[in-house]
N, CA, C, O and CB atoms as a CASP TS submission, in Angstrom:
PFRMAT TS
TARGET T0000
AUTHOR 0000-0000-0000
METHOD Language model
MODEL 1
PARENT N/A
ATOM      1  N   UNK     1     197.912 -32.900  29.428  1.00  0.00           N
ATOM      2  CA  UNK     1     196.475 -32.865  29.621  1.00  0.00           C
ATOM      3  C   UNK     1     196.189 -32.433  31.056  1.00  0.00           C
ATOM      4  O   UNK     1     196.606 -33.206  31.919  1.00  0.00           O
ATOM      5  CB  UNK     1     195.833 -34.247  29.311  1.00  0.00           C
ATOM      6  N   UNK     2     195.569 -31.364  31.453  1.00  0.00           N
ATOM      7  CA  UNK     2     195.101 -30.922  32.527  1.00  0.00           C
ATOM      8  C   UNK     2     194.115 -31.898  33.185  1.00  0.00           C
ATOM      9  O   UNK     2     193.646 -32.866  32.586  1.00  0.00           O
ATOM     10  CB  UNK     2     194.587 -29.705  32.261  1.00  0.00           C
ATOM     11  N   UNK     3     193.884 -31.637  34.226  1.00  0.00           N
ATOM     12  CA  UNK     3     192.891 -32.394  35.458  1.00  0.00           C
ATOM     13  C   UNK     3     191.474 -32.552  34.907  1.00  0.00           C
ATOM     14  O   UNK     3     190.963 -33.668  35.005  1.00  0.00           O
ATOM     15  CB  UNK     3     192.738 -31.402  36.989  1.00  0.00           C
ATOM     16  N   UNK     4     190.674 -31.407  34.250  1.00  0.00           N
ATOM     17  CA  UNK     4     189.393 -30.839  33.805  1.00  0.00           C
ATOM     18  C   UNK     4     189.719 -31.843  32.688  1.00  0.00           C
ATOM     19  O   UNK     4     189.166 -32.940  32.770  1.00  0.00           O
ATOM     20  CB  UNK     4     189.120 -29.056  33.515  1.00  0.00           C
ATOM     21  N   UNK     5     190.513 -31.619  31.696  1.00  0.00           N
ATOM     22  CA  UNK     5     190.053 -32.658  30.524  1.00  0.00           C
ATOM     23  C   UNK     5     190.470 -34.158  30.536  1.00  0.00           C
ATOM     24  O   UNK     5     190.451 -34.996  29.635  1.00  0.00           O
ATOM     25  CB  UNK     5     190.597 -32.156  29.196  1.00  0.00           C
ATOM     26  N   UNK     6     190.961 -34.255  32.213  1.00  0.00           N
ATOM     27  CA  UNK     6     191.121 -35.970  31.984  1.00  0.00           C
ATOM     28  C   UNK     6     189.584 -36.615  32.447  1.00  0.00           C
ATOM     29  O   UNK     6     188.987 -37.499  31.833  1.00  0.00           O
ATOM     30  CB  UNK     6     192.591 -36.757  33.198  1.00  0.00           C
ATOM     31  N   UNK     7     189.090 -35.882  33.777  1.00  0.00           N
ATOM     32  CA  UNK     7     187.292 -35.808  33.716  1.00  0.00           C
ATOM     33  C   UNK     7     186.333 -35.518  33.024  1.00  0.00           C
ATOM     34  O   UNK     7     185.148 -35.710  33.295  1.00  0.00           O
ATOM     35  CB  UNK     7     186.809 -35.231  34.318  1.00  0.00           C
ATOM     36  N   UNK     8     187.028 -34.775  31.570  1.00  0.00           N
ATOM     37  CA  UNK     8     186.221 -34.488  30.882  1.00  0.00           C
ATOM     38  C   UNK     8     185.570 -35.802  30.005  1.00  0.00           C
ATOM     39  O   UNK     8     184.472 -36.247  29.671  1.00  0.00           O
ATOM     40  CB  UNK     8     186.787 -33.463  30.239  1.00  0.00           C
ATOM     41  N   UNK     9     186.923 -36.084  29.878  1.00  0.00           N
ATOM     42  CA  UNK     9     187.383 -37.610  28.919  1.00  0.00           C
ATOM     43  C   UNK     9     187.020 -38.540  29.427  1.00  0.00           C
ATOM     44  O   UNK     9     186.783 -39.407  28.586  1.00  0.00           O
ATOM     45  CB  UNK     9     188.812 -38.040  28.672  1.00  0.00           C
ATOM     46  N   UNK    10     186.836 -38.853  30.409  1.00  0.00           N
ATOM     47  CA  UNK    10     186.387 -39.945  31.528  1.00  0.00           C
ATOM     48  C   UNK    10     184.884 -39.440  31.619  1.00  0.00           C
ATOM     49  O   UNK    10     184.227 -40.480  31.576  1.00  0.00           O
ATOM     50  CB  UNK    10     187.333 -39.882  33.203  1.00  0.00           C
ATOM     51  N   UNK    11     184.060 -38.432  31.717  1.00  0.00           N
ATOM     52  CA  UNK    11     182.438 -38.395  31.697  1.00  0.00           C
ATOM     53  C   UNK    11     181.907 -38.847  30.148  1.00  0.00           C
ATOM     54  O   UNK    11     180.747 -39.135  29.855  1.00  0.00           O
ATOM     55  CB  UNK    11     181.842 -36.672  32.084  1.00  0.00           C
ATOM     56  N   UNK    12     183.182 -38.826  29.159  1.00  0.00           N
ATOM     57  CA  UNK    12     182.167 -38.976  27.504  1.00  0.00           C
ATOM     58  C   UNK    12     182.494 -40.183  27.330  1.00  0.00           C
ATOM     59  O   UNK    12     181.896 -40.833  26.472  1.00  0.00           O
ATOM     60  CB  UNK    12     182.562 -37.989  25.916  1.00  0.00           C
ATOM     61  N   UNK    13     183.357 -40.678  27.977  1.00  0.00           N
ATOM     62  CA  UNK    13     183.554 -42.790  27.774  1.00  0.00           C
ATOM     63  C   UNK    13     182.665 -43.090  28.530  1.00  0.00           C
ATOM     64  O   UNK    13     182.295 -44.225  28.231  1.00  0.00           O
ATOM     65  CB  UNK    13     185.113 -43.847  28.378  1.00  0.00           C
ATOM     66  N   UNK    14     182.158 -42.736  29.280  1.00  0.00           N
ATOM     67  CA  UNK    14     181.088 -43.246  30.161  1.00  0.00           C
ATOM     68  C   UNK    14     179.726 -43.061  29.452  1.00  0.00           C
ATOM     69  O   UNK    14     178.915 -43.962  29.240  1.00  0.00           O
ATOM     70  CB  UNK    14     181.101 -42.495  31.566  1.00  0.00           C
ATOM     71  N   UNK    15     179.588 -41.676  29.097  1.00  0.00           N
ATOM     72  CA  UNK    15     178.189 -41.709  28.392  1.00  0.00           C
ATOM     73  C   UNK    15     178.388 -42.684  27.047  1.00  0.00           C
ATOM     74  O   UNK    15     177.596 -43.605  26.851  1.00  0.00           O
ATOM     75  CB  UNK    15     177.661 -40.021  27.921  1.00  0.00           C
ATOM     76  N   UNK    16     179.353 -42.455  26.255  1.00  0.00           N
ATOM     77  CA  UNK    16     179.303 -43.645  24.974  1.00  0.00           C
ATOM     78  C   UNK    16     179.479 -45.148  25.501  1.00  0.00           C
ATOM     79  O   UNK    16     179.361 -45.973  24.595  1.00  0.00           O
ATOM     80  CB  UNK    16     180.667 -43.392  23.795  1.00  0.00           C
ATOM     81  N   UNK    17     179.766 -45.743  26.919  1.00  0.00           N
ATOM     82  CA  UNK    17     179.276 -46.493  27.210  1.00  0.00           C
ATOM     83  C   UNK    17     177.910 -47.064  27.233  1.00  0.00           C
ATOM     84  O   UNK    17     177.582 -48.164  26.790  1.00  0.00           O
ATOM     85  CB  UNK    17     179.651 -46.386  27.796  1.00  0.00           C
ATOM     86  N   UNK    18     177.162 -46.196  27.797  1.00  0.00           N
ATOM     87  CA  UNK    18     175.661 -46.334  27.607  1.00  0.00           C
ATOM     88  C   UNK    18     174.970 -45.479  26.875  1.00  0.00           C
ATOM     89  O   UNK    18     174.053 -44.739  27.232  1.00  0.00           O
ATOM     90  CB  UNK    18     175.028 -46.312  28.699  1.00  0.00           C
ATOM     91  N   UNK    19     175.686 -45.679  25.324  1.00  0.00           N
ATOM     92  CA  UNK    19     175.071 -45.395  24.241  1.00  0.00           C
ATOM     93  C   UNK    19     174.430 -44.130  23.930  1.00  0.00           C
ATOM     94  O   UNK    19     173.488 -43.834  23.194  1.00  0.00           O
ATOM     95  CB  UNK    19     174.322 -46.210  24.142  1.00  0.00           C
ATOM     96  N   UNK    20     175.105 -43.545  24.599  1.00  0.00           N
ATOM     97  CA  UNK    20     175.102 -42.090  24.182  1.00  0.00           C
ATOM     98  C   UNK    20     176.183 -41.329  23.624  1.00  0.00           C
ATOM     99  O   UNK    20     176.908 -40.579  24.278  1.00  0.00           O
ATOM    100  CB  UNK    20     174.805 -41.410  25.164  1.00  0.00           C
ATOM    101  N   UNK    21     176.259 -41.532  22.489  1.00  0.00           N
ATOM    102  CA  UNK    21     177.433 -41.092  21.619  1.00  0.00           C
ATOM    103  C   UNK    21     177.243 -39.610  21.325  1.00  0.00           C
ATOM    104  O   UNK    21     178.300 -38.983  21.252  1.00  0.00           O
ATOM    105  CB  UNK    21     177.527 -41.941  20.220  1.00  0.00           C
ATOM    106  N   UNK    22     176.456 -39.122  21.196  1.00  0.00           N
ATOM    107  CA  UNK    22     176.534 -37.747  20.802  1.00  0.00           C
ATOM    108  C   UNK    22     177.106 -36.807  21.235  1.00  0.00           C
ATOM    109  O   UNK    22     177.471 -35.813  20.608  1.00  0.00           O
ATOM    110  CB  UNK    22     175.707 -37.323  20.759  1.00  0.00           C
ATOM    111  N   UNK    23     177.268 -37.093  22.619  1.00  0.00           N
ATOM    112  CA  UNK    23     177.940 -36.322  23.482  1.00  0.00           C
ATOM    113  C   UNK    23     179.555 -36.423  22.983  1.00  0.00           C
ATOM    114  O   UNK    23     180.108 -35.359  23.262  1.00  0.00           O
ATOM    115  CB  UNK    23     177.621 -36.838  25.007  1.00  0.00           C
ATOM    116  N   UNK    24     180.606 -37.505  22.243  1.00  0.00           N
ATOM    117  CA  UNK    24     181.618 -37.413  21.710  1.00  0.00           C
ATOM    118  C   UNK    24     181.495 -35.788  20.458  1.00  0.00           C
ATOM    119  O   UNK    24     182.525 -35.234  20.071  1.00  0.00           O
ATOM    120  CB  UNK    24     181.821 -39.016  21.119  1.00  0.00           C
ATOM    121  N   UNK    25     180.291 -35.373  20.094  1.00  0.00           N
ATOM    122  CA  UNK    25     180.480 -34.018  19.716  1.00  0.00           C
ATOM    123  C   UNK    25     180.071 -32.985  19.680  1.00  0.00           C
ATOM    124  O   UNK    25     180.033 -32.257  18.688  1.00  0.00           O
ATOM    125  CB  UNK    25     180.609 -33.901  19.083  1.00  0.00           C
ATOM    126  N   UNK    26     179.575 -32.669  21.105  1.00  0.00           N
ATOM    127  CA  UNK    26     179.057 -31.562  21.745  1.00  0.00           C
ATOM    128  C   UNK    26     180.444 -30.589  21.806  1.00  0.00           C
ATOM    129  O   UNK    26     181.618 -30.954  21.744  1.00  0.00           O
ATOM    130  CB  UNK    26     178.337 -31.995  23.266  1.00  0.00           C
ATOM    131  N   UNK    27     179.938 -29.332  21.938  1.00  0.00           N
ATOM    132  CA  UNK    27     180.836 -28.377  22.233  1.00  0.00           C
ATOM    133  C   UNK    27     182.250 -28.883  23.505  1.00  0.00           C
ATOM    134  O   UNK    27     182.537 -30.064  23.700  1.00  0.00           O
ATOM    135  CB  UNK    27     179.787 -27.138  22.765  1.00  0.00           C
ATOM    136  N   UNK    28     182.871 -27.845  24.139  1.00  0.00           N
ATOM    137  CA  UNK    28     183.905 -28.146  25.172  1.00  0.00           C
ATOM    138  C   UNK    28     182.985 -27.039  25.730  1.00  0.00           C
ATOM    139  O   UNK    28     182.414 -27.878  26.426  1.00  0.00           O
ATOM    140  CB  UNK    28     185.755 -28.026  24.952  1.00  0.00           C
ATOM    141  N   UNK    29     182.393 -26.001  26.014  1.00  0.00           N
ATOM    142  CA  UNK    29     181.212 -25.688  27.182  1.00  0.00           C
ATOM    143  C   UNK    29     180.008 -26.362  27.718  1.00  0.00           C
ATOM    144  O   UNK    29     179.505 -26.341  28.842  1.00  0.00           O
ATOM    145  CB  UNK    29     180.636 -24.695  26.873  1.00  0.00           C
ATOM    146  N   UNK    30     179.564 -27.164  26.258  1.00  0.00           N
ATOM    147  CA  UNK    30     178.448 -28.534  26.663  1.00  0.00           C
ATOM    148  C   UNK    30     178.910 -29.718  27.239  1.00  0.00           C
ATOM    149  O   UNK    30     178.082 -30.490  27.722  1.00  0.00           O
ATOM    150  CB  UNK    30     177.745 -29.156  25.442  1.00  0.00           C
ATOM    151  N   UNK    31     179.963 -29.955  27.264  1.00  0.00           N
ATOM    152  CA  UNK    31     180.761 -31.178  27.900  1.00  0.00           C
ATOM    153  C   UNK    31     180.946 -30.538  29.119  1.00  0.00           C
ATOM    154  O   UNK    31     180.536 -31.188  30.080  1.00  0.00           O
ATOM    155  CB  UNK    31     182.221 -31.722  27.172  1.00  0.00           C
ATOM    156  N   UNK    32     181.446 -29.447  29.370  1.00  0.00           N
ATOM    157  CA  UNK    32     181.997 -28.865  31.111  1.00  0.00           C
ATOM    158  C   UNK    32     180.758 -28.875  31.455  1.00  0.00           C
ATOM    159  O   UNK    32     180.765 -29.872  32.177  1.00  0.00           O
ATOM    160  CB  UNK    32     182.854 -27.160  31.497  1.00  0.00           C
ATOM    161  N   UNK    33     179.319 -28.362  31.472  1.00  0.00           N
ATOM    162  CA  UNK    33     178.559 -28.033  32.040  1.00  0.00           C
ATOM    163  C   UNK    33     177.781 -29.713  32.246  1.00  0.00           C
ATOM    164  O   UNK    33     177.205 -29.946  33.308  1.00  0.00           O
ATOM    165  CB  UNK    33     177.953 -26.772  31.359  1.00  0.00           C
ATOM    166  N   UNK    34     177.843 -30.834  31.100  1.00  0.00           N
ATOM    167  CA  UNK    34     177.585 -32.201  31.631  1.00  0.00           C
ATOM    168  C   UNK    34     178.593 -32.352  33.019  1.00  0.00           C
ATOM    169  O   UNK    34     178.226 -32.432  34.191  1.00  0.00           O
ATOM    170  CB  UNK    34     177.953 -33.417  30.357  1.00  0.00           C
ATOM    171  N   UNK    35     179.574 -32.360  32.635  1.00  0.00           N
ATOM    172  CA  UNK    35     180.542 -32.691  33.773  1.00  0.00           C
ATOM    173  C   UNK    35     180.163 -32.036  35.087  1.00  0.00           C
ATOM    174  O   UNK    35     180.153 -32.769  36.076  1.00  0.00           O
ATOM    175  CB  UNK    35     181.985 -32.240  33.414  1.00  0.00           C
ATOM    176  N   UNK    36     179.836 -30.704  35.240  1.00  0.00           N
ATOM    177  CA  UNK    36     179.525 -30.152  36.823  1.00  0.00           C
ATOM    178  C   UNK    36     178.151 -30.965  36.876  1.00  0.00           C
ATOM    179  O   UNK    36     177.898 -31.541  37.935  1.00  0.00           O
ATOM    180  CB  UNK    36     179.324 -28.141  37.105  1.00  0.00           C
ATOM    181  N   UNK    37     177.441 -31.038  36.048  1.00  0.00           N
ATOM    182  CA  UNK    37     175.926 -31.620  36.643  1.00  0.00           C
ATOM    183  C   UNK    37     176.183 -33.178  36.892  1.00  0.00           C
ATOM    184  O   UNK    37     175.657 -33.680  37.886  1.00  0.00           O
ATOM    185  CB  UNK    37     174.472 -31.417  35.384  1.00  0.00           C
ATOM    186  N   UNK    38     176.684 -33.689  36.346  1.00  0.00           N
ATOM    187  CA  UNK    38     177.321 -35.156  36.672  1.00  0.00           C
ATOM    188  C   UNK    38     177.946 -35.185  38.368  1.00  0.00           C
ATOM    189  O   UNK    38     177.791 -36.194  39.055  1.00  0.00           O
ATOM    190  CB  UNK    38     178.789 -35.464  35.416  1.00  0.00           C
ATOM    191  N   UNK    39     178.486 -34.240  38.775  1.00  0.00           N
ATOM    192  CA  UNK    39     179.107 -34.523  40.091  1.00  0.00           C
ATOM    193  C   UNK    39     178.492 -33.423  41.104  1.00  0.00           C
ATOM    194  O   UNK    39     178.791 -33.477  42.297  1.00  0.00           O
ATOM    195  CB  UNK    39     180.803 -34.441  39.996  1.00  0.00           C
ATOM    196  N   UNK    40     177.508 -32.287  40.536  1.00  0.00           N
ATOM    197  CA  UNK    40     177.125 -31.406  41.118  1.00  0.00           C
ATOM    198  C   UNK    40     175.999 -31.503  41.521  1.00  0.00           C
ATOM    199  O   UNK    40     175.908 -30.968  42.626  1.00  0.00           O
ATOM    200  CB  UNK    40     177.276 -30.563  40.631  1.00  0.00           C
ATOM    201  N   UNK    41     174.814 -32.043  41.078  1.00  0.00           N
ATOM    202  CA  UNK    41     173.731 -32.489  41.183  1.00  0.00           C
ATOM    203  C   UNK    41     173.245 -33.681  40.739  1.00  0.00           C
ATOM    204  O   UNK    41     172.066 -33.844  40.423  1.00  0.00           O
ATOM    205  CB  UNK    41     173.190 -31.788  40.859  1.00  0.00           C
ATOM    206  N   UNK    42     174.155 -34.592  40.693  1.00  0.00           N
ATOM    207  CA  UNK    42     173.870 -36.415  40.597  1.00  0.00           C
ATOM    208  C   UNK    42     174.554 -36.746  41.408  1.00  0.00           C
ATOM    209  O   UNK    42     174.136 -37.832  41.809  1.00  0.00           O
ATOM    210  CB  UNK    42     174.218 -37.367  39.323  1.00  0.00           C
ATOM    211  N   UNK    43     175.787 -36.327  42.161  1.00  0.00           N
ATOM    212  CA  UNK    43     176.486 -37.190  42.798  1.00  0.00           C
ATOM    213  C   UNK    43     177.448 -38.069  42.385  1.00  0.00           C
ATOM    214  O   UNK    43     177.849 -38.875  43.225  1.00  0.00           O
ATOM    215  CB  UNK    43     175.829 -37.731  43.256  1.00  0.00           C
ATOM    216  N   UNK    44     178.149 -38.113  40.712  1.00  0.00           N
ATOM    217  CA  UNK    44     179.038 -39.646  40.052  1.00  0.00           C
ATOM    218  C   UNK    44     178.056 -40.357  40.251  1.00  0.00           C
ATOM    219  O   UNK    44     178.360 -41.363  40.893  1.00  0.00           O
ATOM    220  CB  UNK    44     180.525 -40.406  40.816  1.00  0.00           C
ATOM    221  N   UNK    45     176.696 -40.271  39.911  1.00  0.00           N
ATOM    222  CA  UNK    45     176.051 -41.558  39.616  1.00  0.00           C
ATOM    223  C   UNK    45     175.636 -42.091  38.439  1.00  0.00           C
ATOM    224  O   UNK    45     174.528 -41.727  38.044  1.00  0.00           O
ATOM    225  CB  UNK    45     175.117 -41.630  40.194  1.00  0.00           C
ATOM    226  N   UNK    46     176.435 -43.096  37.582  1.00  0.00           N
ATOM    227  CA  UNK    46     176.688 -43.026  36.591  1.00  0.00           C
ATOM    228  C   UNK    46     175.227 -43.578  36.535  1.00  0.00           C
ATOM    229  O   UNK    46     175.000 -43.392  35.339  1.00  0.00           O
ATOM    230  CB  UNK    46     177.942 -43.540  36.079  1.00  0.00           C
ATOM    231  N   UNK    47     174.246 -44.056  36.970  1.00  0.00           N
ATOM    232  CA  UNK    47     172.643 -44.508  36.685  1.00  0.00           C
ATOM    233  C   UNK    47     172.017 -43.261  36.385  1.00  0.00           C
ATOM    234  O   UNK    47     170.971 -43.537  35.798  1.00  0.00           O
ATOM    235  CB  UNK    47     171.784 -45.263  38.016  1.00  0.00           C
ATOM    236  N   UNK    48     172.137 -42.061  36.494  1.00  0.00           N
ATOM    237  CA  UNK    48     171.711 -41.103  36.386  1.00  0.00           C
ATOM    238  C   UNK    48     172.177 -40.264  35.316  1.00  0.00           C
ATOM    239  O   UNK    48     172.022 -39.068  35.565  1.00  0.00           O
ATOM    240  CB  UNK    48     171.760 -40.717  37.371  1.00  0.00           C
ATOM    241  N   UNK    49     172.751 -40.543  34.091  1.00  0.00           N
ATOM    242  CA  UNK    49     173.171 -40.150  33.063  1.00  0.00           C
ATOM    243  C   UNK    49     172.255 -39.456  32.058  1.00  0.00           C
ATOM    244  O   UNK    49     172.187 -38.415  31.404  1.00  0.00           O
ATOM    245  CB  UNK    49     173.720 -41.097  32.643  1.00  0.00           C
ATOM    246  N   UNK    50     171.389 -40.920  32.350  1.00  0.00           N
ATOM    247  CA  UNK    50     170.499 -40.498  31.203  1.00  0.00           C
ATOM    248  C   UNK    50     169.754 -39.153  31.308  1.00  0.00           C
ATOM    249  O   UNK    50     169.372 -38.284  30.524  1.00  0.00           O
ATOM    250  CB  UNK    50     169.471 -41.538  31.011  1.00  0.00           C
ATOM    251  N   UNK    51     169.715 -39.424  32.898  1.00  0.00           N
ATOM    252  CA  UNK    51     168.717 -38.010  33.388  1.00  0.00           C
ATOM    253  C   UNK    51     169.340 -36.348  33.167  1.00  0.00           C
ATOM    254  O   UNK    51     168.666 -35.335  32.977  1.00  0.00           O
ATOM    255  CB  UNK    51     168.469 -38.155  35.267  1.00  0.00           C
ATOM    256  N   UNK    52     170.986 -36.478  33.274  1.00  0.00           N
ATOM    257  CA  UNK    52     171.303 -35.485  31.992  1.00  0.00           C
ATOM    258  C   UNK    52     171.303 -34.976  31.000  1.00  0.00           C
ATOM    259  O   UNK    52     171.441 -33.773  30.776  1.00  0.00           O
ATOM    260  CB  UNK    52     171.675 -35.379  31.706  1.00  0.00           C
ATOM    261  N   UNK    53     171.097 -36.116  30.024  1.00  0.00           N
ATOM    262  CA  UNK    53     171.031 -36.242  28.674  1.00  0.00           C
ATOM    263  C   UNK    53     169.200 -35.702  28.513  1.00  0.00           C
ATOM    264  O   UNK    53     168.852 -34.766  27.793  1.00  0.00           O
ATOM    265  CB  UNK    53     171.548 -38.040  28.149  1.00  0.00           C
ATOM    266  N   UNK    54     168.351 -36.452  29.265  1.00  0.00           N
ATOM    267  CA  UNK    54     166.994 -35.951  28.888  1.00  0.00           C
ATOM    268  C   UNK    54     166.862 -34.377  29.285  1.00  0.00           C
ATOM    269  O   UNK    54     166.028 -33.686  28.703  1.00  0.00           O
ATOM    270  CB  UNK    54     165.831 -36.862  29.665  1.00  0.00           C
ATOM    271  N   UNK    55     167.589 -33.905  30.151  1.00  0.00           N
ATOM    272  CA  UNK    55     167.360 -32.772  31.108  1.00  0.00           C
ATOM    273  C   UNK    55     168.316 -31.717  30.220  1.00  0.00           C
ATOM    274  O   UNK    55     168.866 -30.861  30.913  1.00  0.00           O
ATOM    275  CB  UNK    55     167.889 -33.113  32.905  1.00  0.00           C
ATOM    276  N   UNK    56     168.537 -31.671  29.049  1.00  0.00           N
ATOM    277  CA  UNK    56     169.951 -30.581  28.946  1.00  0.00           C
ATOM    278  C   UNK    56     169.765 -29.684  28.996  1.00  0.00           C
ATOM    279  O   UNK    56     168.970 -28.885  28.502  1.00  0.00           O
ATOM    280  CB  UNK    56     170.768 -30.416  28.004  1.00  0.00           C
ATOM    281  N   UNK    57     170.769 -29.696  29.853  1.00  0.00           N
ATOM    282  CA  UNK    57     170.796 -28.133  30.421  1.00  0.00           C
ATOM    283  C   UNK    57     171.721 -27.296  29.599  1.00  0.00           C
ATOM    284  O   UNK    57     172.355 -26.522  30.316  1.00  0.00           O
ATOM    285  CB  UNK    57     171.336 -28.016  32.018  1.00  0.00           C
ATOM    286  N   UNK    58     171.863 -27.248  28.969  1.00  0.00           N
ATOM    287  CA  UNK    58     172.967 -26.428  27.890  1.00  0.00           C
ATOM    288  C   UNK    58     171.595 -26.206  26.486  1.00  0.00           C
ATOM    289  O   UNK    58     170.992 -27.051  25.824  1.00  0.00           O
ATOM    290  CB  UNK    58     174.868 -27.849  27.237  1.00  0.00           C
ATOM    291  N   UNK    59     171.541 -24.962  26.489  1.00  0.00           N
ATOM    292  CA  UNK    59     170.716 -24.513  24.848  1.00  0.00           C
ATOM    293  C   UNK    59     172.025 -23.324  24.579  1.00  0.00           C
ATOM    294  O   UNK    59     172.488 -22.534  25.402  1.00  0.00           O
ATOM    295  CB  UNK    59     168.472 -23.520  24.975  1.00  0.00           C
ATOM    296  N   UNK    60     172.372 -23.499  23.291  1.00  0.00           N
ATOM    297  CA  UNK    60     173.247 -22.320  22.919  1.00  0.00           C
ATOM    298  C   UNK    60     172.904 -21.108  22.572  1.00  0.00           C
ATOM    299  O   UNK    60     173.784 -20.261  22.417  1.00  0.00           O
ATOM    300  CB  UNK    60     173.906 -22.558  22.040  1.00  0.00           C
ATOM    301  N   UNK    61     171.221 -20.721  22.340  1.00  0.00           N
ATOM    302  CA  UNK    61     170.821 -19.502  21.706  1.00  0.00           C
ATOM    303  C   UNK    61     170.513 -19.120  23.501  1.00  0.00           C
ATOM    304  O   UNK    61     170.646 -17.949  23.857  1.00  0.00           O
ATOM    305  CB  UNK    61     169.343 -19.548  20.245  1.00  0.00           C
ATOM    306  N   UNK    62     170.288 -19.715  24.072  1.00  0.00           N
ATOM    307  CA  UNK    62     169.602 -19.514  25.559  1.00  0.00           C
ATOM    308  C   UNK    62     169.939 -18.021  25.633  1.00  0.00           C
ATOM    309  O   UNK    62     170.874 -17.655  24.922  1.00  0.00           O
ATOM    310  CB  UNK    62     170.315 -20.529  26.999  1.00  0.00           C
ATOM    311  N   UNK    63     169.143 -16.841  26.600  1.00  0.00           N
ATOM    312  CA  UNK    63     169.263 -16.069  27.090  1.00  0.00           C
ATOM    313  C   UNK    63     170.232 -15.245  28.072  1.00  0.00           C
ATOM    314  O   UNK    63     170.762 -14.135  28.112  1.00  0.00           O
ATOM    315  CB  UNK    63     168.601 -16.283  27.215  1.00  0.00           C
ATOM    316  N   UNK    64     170.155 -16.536  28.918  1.00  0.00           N
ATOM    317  CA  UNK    64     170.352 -16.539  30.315  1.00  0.00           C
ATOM    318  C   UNK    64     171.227 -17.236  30.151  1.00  0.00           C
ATOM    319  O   UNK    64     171.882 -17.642  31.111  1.00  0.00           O
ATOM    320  CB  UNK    64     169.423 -16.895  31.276  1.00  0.00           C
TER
END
């Protein structure tokens, strides 16, 4: 297991900690892109999860 999917694995136990399970079956590009916004623009603040989850930033038909 590489570095990327042991953080990967470690950001979706955390969200199904606080009951956000769905994220156990999001894509592996919707999980990387939680993961950079988790440490890229939250800081590892796991209080700020939710504000990912409301904010997603991942649409798959998206344009851009």
């Amino acid at each position: 297991m590489s570095d990327i999917e042991k953080y990967i694995n470690n950001l979706v136990s955390k969200f199904k900690r606080l009951t956000f399970e769905e994220v156990g079956i999001c894509s592996d590009t919707e999980k990387l892109l939680y993961l950079y916004a988790y440490y890229n623009y939250f800081n590892a603040d796991s209080s700020k999860i939710s504000d990912i989850i409301q904010g997603n930033i991942y649409y798959q038909n998206a344009s851009d």
